[in-house]
C-alpha distance (Angstrom), angle and dihedral (degrees) to the residues before:
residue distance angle dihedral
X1 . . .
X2 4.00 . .
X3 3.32 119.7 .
X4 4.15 106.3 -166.1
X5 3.75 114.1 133.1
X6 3.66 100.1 -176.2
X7 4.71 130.8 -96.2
X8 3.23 124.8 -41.0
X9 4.48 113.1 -161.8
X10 3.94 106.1 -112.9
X11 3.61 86.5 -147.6
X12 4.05 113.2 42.4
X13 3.46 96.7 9.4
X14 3.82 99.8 -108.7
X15 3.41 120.8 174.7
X16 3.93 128.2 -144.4
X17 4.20 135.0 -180.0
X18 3.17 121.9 -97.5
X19 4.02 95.7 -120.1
X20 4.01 93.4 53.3
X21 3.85 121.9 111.2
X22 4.38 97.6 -140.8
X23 3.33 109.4 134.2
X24 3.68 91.6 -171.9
X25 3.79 131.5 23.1
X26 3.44 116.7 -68.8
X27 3.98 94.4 -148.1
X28 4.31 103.0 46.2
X29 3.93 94.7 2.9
X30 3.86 93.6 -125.2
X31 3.53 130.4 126.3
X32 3.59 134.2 -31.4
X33 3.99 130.5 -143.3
X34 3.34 133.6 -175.4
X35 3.79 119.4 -123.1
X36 3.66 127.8 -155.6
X37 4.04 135.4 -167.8
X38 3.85 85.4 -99.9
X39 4.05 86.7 168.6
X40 4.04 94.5 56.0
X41 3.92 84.7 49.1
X42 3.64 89.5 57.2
X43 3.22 100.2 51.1
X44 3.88 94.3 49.7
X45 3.59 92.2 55.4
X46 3.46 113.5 68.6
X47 3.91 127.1 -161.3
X48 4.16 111.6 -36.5
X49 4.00 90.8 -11.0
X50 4.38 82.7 82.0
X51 3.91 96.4 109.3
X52 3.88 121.9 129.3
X53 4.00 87.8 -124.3
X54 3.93 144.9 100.6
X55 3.16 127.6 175.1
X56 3.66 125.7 -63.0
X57 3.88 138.8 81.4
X58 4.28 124.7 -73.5
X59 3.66 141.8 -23.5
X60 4.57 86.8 -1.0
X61 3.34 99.7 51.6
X62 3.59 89.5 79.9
X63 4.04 84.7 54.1
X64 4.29 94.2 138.9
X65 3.53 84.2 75.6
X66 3.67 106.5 37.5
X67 3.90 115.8 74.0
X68 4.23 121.9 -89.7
X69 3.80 113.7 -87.8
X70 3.51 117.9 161.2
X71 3.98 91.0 -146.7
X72 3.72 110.4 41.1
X73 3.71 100.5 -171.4
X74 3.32 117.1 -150.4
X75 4.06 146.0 167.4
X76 3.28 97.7 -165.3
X77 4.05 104.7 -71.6
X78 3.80 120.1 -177.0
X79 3.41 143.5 5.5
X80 4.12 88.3 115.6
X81 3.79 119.9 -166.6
X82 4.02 109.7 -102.1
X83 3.80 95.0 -144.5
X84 4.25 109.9 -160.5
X85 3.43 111.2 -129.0
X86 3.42 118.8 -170.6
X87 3.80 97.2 126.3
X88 3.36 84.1 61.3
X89 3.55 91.4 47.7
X90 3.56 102.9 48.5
X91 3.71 91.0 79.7
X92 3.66 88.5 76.4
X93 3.61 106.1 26.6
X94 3.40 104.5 -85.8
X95 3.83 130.2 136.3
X96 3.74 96.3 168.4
X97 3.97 110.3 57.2
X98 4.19 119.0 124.5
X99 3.97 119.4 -178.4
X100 3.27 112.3 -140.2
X101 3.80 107.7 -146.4
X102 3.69 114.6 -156.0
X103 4.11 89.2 169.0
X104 3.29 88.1 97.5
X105 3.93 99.0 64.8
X106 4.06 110.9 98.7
X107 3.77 114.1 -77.4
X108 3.79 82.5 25.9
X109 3.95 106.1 -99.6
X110 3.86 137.9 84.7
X111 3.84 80.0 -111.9
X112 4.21 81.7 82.3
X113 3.90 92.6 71.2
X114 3.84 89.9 45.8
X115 3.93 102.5 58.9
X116 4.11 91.8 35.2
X117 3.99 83.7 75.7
X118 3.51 94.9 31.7
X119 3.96 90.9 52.5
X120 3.32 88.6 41.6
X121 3.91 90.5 59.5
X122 3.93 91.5 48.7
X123 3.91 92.9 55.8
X124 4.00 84.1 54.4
X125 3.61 95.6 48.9
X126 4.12 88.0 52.1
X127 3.83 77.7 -121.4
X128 4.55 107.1 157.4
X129 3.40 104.1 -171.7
X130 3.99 144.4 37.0
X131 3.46 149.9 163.2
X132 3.46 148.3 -169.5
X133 4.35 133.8 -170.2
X134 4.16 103.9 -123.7
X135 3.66 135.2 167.6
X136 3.86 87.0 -146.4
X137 4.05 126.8 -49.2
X138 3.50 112.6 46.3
X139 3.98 81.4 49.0
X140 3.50 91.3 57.1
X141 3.72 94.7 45.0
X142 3.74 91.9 52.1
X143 3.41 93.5 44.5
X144 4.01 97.3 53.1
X145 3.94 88.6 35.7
X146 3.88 89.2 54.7
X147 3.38 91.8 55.3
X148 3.76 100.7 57.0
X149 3.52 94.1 40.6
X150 3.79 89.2 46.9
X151 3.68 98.1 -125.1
X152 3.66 127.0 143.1
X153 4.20 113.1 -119.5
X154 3.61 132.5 -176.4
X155 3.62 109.0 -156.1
X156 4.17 106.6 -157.6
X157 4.16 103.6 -157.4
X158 3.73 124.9 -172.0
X159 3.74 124.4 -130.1
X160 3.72 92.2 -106.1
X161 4.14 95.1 67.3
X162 3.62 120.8 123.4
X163 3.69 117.0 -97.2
X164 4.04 114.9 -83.8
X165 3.81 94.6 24.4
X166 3.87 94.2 106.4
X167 3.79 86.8 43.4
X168 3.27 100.4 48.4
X169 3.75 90.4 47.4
X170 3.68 92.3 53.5
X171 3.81 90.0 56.8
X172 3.80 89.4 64.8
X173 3.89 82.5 56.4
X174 3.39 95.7 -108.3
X175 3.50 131.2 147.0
X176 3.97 121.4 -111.7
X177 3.45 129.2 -164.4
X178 4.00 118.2 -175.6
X179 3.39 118.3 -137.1
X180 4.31 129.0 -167.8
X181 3.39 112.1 -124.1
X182 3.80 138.2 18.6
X183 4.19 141.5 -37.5
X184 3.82 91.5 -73.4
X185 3.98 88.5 45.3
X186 3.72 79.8 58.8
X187 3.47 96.9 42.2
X188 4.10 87.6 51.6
X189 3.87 93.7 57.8
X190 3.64 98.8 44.2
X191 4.25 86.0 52.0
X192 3.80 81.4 53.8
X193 3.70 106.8 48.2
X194 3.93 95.7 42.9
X195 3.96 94.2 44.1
X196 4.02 109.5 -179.9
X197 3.80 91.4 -15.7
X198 3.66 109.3 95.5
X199 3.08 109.1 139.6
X200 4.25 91.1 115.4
X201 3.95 88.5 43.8
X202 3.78 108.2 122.3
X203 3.66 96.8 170.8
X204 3.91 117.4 143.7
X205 3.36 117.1 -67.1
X206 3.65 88.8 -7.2
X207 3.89 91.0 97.8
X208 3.57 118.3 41.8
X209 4.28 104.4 -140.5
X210 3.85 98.3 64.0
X211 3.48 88.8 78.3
X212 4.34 93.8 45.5
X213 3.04 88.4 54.6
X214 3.78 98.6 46.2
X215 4.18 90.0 49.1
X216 3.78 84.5 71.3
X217 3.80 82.4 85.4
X218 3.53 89.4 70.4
X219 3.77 96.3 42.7
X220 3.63 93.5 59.2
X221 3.96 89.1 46.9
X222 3.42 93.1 59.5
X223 3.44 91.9 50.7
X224 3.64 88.7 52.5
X225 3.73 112.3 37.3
X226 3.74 119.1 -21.5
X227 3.75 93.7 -130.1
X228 3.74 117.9 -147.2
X229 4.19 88.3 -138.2
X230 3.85 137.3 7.2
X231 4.14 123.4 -154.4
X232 3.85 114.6 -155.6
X233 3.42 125.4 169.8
X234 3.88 114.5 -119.1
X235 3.82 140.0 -144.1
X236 3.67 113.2 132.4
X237 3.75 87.2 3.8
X238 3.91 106.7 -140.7
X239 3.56 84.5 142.3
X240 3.85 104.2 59.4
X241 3.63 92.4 41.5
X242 4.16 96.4 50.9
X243 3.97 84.4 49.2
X244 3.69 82.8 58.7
X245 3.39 100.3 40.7
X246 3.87 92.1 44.2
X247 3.79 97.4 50.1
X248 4.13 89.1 47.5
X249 3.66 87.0 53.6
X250 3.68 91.9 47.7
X251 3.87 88.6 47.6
X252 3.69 92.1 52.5
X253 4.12 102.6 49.7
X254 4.27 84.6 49.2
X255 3.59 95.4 -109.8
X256 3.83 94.1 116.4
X257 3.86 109.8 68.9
X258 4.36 100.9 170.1
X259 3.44 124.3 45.0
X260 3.80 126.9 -73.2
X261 3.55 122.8 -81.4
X262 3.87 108.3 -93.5
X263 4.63 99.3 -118.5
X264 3.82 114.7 -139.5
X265 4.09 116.9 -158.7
X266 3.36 114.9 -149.0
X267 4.30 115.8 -165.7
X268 4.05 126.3 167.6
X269 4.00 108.5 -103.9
X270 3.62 85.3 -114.4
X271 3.99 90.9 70.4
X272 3.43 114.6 19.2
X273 3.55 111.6 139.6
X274 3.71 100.3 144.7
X275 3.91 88.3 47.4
X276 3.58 86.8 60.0
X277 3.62 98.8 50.8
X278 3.92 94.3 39.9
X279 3.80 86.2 56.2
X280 4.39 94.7 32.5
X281 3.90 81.2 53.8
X282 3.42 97.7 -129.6
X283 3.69 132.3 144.5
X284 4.42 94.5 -135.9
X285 4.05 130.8 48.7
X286 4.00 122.6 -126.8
X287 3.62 111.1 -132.5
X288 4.05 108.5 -94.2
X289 4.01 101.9 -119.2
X290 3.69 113.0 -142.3
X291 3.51 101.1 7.1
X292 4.12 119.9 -154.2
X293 3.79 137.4 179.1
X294 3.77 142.7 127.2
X295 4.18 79.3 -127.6
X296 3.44 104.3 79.9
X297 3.71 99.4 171.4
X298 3.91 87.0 67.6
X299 3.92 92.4 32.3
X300 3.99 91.6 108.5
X301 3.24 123.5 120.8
X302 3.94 102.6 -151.6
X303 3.58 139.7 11.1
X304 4.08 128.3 -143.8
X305 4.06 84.8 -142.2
X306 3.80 87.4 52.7
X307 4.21 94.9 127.4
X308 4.09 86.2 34.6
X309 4.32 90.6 54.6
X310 4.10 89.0 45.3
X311 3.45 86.9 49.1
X312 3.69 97.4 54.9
X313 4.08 87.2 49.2
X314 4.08 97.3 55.8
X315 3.94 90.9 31.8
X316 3.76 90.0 57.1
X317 4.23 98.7 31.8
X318 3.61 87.4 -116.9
X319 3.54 130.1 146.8
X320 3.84 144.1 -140.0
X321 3.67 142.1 -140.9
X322 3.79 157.1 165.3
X323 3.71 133.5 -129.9
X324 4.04 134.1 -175.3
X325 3.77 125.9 -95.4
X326 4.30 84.0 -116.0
X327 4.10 84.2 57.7
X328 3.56 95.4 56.2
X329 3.89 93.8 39.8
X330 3.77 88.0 55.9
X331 4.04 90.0 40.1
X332 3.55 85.3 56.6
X333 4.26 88.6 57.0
X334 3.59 94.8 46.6
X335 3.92 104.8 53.6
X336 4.21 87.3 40.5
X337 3.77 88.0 48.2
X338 3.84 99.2 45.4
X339 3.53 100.7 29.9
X340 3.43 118.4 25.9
X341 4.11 95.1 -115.3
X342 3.62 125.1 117.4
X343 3.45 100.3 -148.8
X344 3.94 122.8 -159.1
X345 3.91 119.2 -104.3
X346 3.85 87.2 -106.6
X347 4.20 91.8 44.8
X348 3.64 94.3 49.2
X349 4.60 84.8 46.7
X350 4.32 76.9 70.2
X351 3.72 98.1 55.7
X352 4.75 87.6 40.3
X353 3.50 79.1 45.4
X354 3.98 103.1 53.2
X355 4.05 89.0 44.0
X356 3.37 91.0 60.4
X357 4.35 90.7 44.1
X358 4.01 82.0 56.0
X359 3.86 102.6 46.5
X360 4.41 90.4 48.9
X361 3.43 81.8 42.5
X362 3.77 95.9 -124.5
X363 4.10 91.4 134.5
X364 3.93 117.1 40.4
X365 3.96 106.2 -133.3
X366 4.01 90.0 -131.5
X367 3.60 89.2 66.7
X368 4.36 119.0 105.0
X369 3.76 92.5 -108.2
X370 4.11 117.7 -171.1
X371 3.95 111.1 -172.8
X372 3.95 114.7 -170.7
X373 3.24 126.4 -133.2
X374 3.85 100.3 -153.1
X375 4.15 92.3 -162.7
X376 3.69 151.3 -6.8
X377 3.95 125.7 -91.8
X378 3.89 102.0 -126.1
X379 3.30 82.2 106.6
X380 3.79 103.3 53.8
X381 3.29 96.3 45.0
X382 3.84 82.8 121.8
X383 3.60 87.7 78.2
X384 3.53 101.2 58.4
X385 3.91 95.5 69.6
X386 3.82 90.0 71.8
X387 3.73 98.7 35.4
């Protein structure tokens, strides 16, 4: 059996069927969610058989709580090696510390398990082409997810990417167009060129399956460890708010018997506008002006699911922080030199950003600690020449 009802509106509370193609709610135009019969899983999953799973391999094996496509396209998404770190971890008292390396999803990123369910949802809607504005990954993923599913993409990249990206993207077979500026420069020209149509548009949080397909992360964790926190590094912030979502879920079909793991976000001091609100106590972000890091993925200076990603923080007794471009750089070092990963700019931000949890004493080194490392560092090998 499937179990998805339909999207619910992170903001107002909105709800939308199941079969419709909004991206975004049609009443405030904020975020959509899916929503599932949580209660009917329950009750069909007695005693210590209550998992989200069945059968199968990666990110669809977890399919009674991802939404009902009759295709679920796939290149082989998931299943992410849980690396232990306590090597690693030693350096600041801790025994307990795993890296979760989601470089080694196709394209490279996380941002792979995202668009395989949001791909999937195009192909059901008889929807041919998309596109997204990126600054690397989730152009990537689109691209290479386009391509299997045999949908068209346009892929609109600002002049800050890495080097390759638009390349790369174009290999896939889609359709770049360059962009001066930053992510929301991007984002700008892509609200342009599509108009009122937007029914392709798999921008963040203007589509709601990136992020179910991203809370598989937390599935697998719990199948692995049940860590006590997780540290990911945050621009957009799909990822903190599918950890939330995820572990709610889990919570509400009775397969979650402790607390949730307390989430950690992680941004560079030179765009941290959730950090500021998480420590302004407020419930929205200002927009970051002038944004700059060497992390592009988490150089973006506001997010659409701004009150959703706070919420996630205080709901959870997590935390948030910022570190320096010369933090991550030497982040970067450590987990290549000690164990044998080389961690993207934004992946190594998790482990600058958990030292500096430990030393203000925000995160107790005895906890089970999982930082993710959101992608590899092929890409960034740029970086390294003036490290």
């Amino acid at each position: 059996m499937r179990f998805f009802e339909g999207y619910r509106c992170g903001a107002c509370g909105f709800e939308v069927e199941a079969g419709s193609p909004a991206g975004e709610c049609p009443a405030c135009a904020g975020p959509l969610l899916c929503v599932y019969d949580t209660g009917a899983i329950r009750r069909g999953l007695p005693g210590s058989a209550r998992a989200p799973k069945r059968g199968g391999k990666g990110v669809w094996r977890f399919r009674r709580l991802l939404p009902d496509f009759a295709e679920e396209i796939t290149l082989g998404e998931g299943c992410t090696p849980l690396i232990p770190a306590g090597r690693l971890g030693e350096t600041i008292g801790m025994r307990r510390l795993y890296l979760k390396d989601e470089s080694a999803n196709p394209t490279g990123s996380f941002k792979a398990r995202g668009m395989a369910v949001a791909v999937s949802r195009l192909r059901a809607l008889g929807i041919s082409t998309a596109c997204v504005p990126s600054a690397g990954n989730a152009g990537l993923a689109l691209a290479a997810y386009g391509a299997a599913a045999l949908i068209r993409c346009r892929v609109f990249i600002p002049s800050d990417a890495p080097s390759g990206v638009a390349e790369e993207c174009r290999l896939y077979g889609a359709e770049v167009v360059s962009v001066s500026g930053v992510i929301s420069d991007a984002s700008r020209a892509l609200d342009a060129s599509v108009g009122t149509d937007r029914g392709g548009v798999l921008s963040t949080f203007r589509e709601p399956c990136r992020v179910e397909g991203k809370k598989t992360i937390a599935f697998e964790l719990e199948d692995e460890i049940e860590p006590e926190w997780i540290v990911f590094p945050t621009g957009g912030g799909t990822g903190i708010v599918a950890l939330w979502k995820a572990y709610r879920e889990l919570e509400a079909i009775g397969a979650l018997r402790r607390p949730m793991p307390r989430l950690a976000v992680v941004q560079a001091a030179g765009c941290a506008p959730l950090v500021r609100a998480f420590e302004e106590g407020t419930d929205k972000a200002k927009p970051w002006k002038n944004p700059a890091t060497i992390a592009s993925g988490i150089r973006v200076p506001s997010s659409r699911a701004d009150m959703l990603i706070l919420k996630a923080l205080r709901e959870s007794a997590g935390a948030a922080v910022s570190v320096e471009d010369g933090e991550i750089m030497a982040a970067v070092k450590e987990i290549a030199g000690t164990l044998g990963v080389f961690s993207s700019p934004e992946g190594a931000a998790a482990w600058a950003g958990l030292k500096r949890l430990v030393r203000t004493e925000a995160v107790s080194p005895s906890a089970r600690i999982v930082i993710v490392n959101t992608a590899g560092g092929a890409r960034y090998r740029f970086l390294l020449e003036s490290s």
